[in-house]
Each structure stands twice: as C-alpha cells, then as structure tokens.
C-alpha positions in Angstrom: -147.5 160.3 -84.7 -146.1 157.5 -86.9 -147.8 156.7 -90.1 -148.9 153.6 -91.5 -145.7 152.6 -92.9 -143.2 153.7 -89.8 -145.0 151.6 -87.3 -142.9 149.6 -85.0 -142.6 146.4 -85.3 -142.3 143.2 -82.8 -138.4 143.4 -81.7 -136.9 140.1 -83.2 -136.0 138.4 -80.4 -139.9 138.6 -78.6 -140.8 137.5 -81.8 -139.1 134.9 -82.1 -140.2 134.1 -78.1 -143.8 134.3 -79.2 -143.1 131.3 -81.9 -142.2 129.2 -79.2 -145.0 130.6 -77.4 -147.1 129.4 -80.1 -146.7 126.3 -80.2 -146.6 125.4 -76.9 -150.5 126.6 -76.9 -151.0 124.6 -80.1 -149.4 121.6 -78.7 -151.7 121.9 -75.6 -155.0 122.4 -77.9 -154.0 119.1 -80.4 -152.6 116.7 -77.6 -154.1 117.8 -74.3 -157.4 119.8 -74.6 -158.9 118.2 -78.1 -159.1 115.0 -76.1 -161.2 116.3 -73.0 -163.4 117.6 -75.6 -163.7 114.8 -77.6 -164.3 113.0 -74.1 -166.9 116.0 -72.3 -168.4 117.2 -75.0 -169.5 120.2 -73.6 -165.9 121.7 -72.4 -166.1 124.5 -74.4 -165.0 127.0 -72.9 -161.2 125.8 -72.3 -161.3 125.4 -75.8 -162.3 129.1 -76.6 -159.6 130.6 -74.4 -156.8 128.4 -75.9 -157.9 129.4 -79.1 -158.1 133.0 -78.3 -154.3 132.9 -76.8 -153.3 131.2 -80.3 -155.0 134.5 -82.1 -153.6 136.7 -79.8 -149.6 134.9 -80.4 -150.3 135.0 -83.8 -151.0 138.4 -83.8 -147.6 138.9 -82.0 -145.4 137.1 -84.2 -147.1 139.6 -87.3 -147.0 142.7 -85.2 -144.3 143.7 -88.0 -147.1 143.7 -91.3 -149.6 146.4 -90.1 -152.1 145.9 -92.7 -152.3 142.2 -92.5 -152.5 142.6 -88.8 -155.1 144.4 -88.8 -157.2 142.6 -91.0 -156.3 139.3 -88.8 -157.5 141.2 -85.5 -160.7 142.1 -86.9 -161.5 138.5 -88.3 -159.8 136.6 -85.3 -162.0 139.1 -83.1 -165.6 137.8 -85.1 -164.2 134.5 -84.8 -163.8 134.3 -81.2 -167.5 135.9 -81.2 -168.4 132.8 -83.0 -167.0 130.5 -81.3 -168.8 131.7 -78.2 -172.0 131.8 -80.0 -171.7 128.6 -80.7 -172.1 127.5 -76.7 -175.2 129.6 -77.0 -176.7 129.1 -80.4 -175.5 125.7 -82.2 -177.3 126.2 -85.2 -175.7 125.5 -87.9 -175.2 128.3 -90.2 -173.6 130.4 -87.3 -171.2 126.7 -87.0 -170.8 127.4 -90.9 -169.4 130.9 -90.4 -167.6 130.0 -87.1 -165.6 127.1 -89.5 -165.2 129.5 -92.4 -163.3 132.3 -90.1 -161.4 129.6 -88.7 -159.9 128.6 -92.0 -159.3 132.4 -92.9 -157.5 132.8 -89.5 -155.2 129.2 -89.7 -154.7 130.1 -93.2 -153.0 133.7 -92.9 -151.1 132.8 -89.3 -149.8 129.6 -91.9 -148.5 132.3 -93.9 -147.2 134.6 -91.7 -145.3 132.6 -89.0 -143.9 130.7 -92.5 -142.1 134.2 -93.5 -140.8 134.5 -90.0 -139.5 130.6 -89.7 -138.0 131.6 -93.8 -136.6 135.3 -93.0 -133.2 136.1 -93.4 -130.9 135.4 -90.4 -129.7 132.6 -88.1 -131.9 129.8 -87.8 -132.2 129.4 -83.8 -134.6 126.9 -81.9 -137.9 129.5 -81.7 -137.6 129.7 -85.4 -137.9 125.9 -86.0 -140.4 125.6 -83.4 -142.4 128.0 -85.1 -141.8 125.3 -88.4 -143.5 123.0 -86.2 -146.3 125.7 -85.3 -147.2 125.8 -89.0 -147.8 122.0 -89.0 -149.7 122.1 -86.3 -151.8 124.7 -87.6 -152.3 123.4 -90.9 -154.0 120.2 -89.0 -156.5 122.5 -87.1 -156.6 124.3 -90.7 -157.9 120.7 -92.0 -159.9 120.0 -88.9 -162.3 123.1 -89.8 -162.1 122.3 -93.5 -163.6 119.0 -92.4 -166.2 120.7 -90.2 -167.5 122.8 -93.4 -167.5 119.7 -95.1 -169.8 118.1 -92.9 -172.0 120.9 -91.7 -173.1 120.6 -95.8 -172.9 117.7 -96.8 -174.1 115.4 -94.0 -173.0 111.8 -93.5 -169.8 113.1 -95.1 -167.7 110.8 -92.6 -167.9 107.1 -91.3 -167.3 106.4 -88.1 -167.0 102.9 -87.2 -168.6 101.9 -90.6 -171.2 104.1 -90.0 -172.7 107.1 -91.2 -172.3 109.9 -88.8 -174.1 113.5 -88.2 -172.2 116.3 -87.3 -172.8 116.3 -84.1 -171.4 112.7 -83.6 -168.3 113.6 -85.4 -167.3 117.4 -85.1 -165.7 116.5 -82.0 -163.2 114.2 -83.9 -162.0 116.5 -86.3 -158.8 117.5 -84.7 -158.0 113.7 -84.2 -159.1 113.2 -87.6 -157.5 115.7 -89.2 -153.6 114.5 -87.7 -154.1 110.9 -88.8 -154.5 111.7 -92.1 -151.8 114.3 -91.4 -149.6 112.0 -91.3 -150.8 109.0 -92.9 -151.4 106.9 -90.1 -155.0 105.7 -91.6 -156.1 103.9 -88.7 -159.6 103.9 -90.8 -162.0 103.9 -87.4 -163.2 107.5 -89.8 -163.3 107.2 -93.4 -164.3 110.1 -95.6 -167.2 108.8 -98.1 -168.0 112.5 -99.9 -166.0 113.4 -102.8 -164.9 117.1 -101.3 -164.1 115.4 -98.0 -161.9 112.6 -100.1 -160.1 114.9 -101.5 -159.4 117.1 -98.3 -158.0 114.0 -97.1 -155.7 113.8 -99.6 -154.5 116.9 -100.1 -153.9 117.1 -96.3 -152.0 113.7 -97.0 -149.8 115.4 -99.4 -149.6 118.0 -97.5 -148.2 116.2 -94.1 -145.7 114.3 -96.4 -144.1 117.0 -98.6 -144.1 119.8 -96.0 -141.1 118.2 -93.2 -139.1 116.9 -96.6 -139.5 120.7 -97.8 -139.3 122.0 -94.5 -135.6 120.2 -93.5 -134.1 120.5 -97.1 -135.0 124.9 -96.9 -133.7 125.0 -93.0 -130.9 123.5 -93.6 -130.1 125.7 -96.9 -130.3 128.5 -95.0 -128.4 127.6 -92.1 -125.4 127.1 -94.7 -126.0 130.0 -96.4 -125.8 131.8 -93.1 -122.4 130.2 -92.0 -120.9 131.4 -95.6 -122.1 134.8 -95.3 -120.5 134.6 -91.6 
C-alpha cells in the first residue's frame, strides 16, 4: 500500500490535457451558459453540472498534492450539495454558505492550476490555457464575492439606477463580475456599498495587473528554458 507521501500523481502530460480541459468548461459556463441563466432564470440545473465538471478538472490538474486534494474534494463535494439545495431551498443563509464554498473552491483551484501554469519545464499551449483558466476563475471567484455581498448587505448594487434585491441581481454576477474584470464599466450595475466598492476595485486591479504579470513570467520562463536547453 502506498503511504501518504508516495501517492501517484496525475502523469504530466494528462495534466496538462485537463488544463485545457478546464477551460474549455469555464469558457462554456462565462460565455455560453451564464447568459441562458441570466435569460431563464430557473436553468439551474445545466449550471450545477458545469460547475461540478469544473471541480471534478480541478481536482485532476491537483491529483499530484494529496492533502490539498483532499480537502478540495470534501469542500467541492458540500458545495455541489449546496448548490442543489439551492433549487430546493433558496433561503438565504443556505445561498450564504453556498457563496462562501464557492470562494474557498475558486480560491484554492486559483492556486493550484497557478503552480502548474508556473512549474518548471517547457511552457506548451495547455499550460497557458490553464493561465487563461485562472482568469477566468478569478471572475467567477468575484462573481460569488459579489453574491456574499449582496445576500448581506441588500441594495448593495444598482441596476439601471436602481436599487436592486438579490434576487433581481444574483443572476448578473458573472456578467458583472468580467466587466469590471476588465474595466469595461459599462455602468448599467454600479456597486453603491462600501465592501462591494472595493470588490470592484480590487477585481479591477486585479484584471489589469494579472495578463501584464502573467506575459512578463511566461515569457521568462520560456527563455530560461531555451538556456537550460
């Protein structure tokens, strides 16, 4: 039996498969299935399965980090059950919890596709799409961060000049979230509470720094590979 240290991981090459992978699923869920939500409602349940195959991804591209692993199984696992008791029972602490394991999950897949995009070897095209992975992911991060914003604070948002409730708004959040991304401020949503301000700025800074950083430390490393070669 292997112990906890000796477990094997994901071979590199399916890893780097499941990046790509990744975010092909995210880029379904932003472009594609946030707007039939936005537009239904009610369609749910696409929305549950595409986030369970983004878990299950993620959980493939860390198969190498047991302990993390684990721990991001059994949270993605009551976050899935969340998300499904949503359908059932949209009250809103069990939305509050549902947000809050949602920015755990976002958070440590961030982390964890970033060490595989950053690891030591050729940079190859799964490896930057998983750079683009992580920026999508940070705007679904944002997206719940907004959704825990206005679960307790309501009228958090404008839409249209207007105070909004959450259930008027929770639907925009993934929209929301990419415009102020990247900085496009069309201003039809305008964040009026301080914490949501801020959110909006840091996710700003956030969607201008990160490609800047991003090309500068792929293209480092490329080099560095060639020397070494």
């Amino acid at each position: 039996m292997l112990g906890p240290m000796s477990r094997p991981g994901l071979s590199t090459p399916l890893a780097d498969r499941a990046l790509t992978i990744l975010v092909a699923l995210l880029v379904v869920d932003v472009f594609f299935l946030a707007p039939l939500v936005e537009m239904f409602g009610k369609n749910y349940l696409l929305a549950d399965l595409v986030f369970t195959a983004v878990l299950v991804m993620g959980g493939l591209v860390i198969w190498g980090d047991l302990w993390i692993t684990n721990i991001f199984v059994a949270t993605g696992i009551i976050s899935i059950g969340l998300r499904v008791a949503n359908i059932w029972l949209p009250e809103a602490d069990v939305r509050a919890w549902d947000a809050g394991f949602a920015i755990f999950n976002f958070g440590v897949l961030i982390w964890l596709v970033l060490r595989r995009v950053f690891r030591a070897g050729k940079i190859n095209l799964h490896r930057v799409l998983g750079a683009v992975a992580v920026y999508l992911l940070v705007g679904l991060l944002f997206a719940n961060i907004y959704r825990l914003i206005a679960l307790g604070a309501p009228n958090a948002f404008l839409m249209l000049g207007q105070p909004a409730s959450y259930e008027q708004i929770a639907s925009h959040f993934t929209y929301f979230s990419f415009v102020a991304l990247t900085t496009l401020g069309f201003g039809d949503i305008t964040p009026v509470h301080p914490m949501a301000k801020s959110m909006t700025l840091l996710s700003s800074l956030v969607g201008t720094l990160y490609p800047a950083v991003l090309i500068g430390r792929l293209v480092s490393q490329e080099l560095l590979h060639r020397n070494d070669d």
